[in-house]
N, C-alpha and C positions, 0 to 999 in steps of 0.2 A: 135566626135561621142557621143551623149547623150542618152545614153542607155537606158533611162525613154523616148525617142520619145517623149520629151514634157509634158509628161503625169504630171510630179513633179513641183514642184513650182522652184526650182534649179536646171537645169541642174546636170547632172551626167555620167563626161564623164568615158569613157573605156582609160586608159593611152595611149597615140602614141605611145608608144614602142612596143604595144601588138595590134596594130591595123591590123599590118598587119600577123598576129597569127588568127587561127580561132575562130573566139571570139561565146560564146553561142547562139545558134539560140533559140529564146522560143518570145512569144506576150508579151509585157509590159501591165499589171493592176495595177493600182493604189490601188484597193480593193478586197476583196475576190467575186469571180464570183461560180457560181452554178454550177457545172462539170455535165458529165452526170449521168441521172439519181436522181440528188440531186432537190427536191420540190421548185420553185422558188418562192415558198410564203414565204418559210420562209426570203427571201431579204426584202418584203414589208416594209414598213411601221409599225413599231406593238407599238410602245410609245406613249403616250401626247406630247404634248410638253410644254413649260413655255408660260406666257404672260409677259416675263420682255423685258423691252427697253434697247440696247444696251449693255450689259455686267451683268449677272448674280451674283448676293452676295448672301451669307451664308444664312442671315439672313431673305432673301425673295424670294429668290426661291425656288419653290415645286421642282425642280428637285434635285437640292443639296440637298435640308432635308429631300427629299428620301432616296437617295441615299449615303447619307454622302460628304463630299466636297474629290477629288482625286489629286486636284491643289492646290499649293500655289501661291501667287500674282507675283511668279518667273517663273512661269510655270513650276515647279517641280513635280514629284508625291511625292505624301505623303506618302503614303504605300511602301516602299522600297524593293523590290523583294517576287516575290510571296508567300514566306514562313511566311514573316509577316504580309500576308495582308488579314485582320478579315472579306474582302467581295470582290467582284468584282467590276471592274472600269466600270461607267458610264457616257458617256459626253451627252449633250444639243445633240439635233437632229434636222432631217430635217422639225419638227414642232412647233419647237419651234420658238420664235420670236425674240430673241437676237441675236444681229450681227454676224460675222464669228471670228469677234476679244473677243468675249466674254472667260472667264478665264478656263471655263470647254466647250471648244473646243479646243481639241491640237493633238488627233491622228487622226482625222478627216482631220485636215491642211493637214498633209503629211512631208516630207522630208523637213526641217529647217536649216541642217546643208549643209555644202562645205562637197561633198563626192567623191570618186572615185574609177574605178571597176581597177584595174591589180592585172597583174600574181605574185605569191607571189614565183616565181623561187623557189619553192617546191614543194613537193608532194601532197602540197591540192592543186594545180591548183591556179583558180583566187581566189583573196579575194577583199573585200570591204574595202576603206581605208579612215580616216578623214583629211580633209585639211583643217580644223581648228579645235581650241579647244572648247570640246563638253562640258559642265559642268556637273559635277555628278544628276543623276536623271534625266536628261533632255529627251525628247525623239527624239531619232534616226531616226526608220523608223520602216514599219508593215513588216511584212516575211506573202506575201497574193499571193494567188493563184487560187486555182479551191478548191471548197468544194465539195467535193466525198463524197459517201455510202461508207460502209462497202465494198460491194459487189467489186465496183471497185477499191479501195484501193487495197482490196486482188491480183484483177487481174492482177493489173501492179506490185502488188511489186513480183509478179509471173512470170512474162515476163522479168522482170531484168535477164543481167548477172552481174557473180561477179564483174567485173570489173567495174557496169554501178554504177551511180552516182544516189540515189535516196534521193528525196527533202521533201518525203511527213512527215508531224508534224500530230501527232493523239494527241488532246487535253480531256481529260475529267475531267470532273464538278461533284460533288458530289449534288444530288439534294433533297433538304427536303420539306416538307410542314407543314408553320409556320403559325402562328398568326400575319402579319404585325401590327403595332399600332403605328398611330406618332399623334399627336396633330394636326397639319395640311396636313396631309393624312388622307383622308375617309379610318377607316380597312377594309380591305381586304386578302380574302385567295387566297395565290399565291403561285406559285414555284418558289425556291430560289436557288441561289449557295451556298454553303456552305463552301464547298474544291477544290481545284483542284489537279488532277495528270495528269501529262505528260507522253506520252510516242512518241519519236518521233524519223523516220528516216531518218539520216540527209544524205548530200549531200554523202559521201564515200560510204552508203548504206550498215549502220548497223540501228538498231533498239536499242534505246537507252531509261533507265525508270528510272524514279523518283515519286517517291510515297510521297505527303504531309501528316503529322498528319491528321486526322480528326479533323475539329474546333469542337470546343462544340456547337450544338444547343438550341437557345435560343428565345425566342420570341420578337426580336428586329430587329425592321426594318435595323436599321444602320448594322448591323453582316449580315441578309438576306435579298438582296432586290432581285425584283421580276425581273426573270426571260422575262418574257414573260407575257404581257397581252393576248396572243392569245391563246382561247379556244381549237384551234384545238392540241396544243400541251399537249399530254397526259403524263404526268410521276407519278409514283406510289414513293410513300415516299422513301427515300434511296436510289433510282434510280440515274443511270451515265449517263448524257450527255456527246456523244463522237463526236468530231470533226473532220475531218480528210481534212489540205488540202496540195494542192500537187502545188507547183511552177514550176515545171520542163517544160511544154510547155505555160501555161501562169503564168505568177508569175509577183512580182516587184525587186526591188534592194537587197530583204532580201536573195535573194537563193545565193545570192555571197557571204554571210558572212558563214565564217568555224568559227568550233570547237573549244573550246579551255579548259582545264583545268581549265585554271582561267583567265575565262574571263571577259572583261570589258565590256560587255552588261548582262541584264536581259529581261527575256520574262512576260511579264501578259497579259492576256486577256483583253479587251478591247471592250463594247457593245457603240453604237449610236444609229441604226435607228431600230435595229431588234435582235433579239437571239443569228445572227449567231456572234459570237464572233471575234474581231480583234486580232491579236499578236504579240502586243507593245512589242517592243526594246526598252530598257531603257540605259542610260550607269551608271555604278555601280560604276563608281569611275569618275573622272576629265579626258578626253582622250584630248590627245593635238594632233596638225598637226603633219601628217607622221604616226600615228599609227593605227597597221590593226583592225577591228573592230571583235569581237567575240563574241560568247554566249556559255553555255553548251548546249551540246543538249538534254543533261539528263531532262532541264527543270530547273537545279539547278543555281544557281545564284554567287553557288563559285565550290571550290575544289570539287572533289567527292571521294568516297574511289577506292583506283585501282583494276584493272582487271587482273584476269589471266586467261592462255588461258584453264582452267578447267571447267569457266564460264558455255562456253555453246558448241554447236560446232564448233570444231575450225576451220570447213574448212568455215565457216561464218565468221570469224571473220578476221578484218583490225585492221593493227598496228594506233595507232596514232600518228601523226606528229607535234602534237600544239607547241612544243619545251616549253614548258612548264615548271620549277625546278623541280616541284612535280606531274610530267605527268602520268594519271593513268596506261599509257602503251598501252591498248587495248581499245577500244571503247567499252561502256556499249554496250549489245546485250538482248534482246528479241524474240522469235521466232512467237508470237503471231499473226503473219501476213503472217508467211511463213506455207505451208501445210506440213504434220507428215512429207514426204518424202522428203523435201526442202535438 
């Protein structure tokens, strides 16, 4: 049973052992789809694209000397988890002219590696496992699903019981308004990313936050590239772009990967054809065959400081089970989503 329906470039089976277990019912999407309520302009189309033949260089494509280069000739990212990374990641789009093999196309592909969904005979349920070895930086898969409003976010994580399993990632972008300037870029004034902070609720159905430095603003296209050529998108200097999308009835292969303390995935945002942002799974170290795949859900890319249950309220709060050495204990929590009387 190939849990992607084809959708992936490699199959992705659910293990026989667990076939005949009730395995997740939700639609398979390859990409983040517009939930209700959510503007579907902003999917369009909103970039240039290059006029280069076949594969994209440094040296001569306006997209990369935009944007700075996020690949090396290994198909690594460059910028190694979100904490060190001076911008956000942009690949070649659906107008550009360079092949599908070109070097700044890689979350666009899709799923690269031998993967597979079973039960991890614990208490996180299923997990997502690699059946071959993933090399450090490479990229894994996207965690995509329906992009929600505020509004709806709210509702469903309102409609949860404690016991229910909630998928949704709320992403936000620190947004400035800079002086772009490159030599081979016409300047232009645009909205930028700056920073990011995560806050997200992961599958057990806590709310979970990590907060990045603010980077220094600066007038440098490579540190801030543009957001968004679309006019209609209004943000006021300082401003937070927030994201919120939710797996749980349509999603891909990413809603089966759990938590883990010190995990061997990293998340960064990830732009092609439009605004709404992708969120690349990276792996953070070397993952060989047989091992379960992870990420924080904090957004953090390692350890995090532990939790006790004075945090927040405790009848919100799940133990954690990543088995982890230096396990925080309790799942970062948030209330931010839940109303005063939750």
């Amino acid at each position: 049973m190939d849990v992607s329906e084809g959708c992936e470039n490699i199959p992705i089976y659910l293990d026989k052992r667990d076939r005949k277990e009730r395995s997740p019912v939700f639609q398979y999407t390859k990409c983040n789809i517009p939930g209700p309520g959510t503007d579907t302009e902003d999917f369009v189309s909103q970039f240039q694209g290059c006029d280069c033949h076949s594969v994209c260089l440094p040296d001569t494509c306006p997209c990369i000397q935009r944007f700075g280069p996020s690949y090396n000739n290994e198909g690594q990212l460059i910028c190694t988890t979100i904490s060190l990374c001076d911008k956000p990641v942009y690949e070649c789009n659906r107008e550009c002219k360079c092949s599908i093999q070109c070097s700044n196309r890689i979350v666009q592909i899709g799923v690269q590696f031998k993967l597979q969904v079973r039960n991890t005979d614990s208490d996180k349920g299923f997990g997502l496992y690699a059946l071959e070895t993933i090399p450090k930086d490479h990229f894994v898969c996207e965690y995509a699903g329906e992009v929600l409003t505020q509004e709806e976010a709210k509702r469903r994580t309102k409609a949860l019981k404690h016991a229910d399993m909630n998928y949704i990632f709320v992403l936000r972008e620190h947004i400035h308004l800079v002086q772009a300037d490159h030599s081979n870029v016409p300047p232009k004034e645009g909205k930028h990313v700056a920073s990011t902070e995560y806050r997200h609720e992961p599958a057990n159905g806590n709310i979970h936050v990590a907060l990045n430095e603010d980077m220094h603003v600066t007038p440098n296209e490579n540190m801030h590239v543009h957001l968004a050529s679309n006019e209609d998108i209004q943000l006021a200097p300082n401003e937070v772009l927030t994201t919120y999308i939710d797996p749980t009835r349509i999603g891909n292969v990413g809603r089966f990967i759990n938590h883990s303390c010190g995990p061997n995935l990293y998340i960064v945002p990830v732009r092609v054809d439009n605004s709404v942002p992708k969120l690349a799974l990276f792996a953070s170290r070397d993952i060989f065959a047989g091992e379960e795949l992870s990420f924080n859900y904090s957004g953090s890319s390692g350890p995090v400081p532990k939790s006790t249950e004075n945090d927040c309220v405790v009848s919100l709060r799940k133990l954690c089970h990543c088995g982890y050495a230096d396990c925080q204990g309790f799942l970062p929590f948030d209330e931010s989503l839940f109303d005063s009387d939750a």
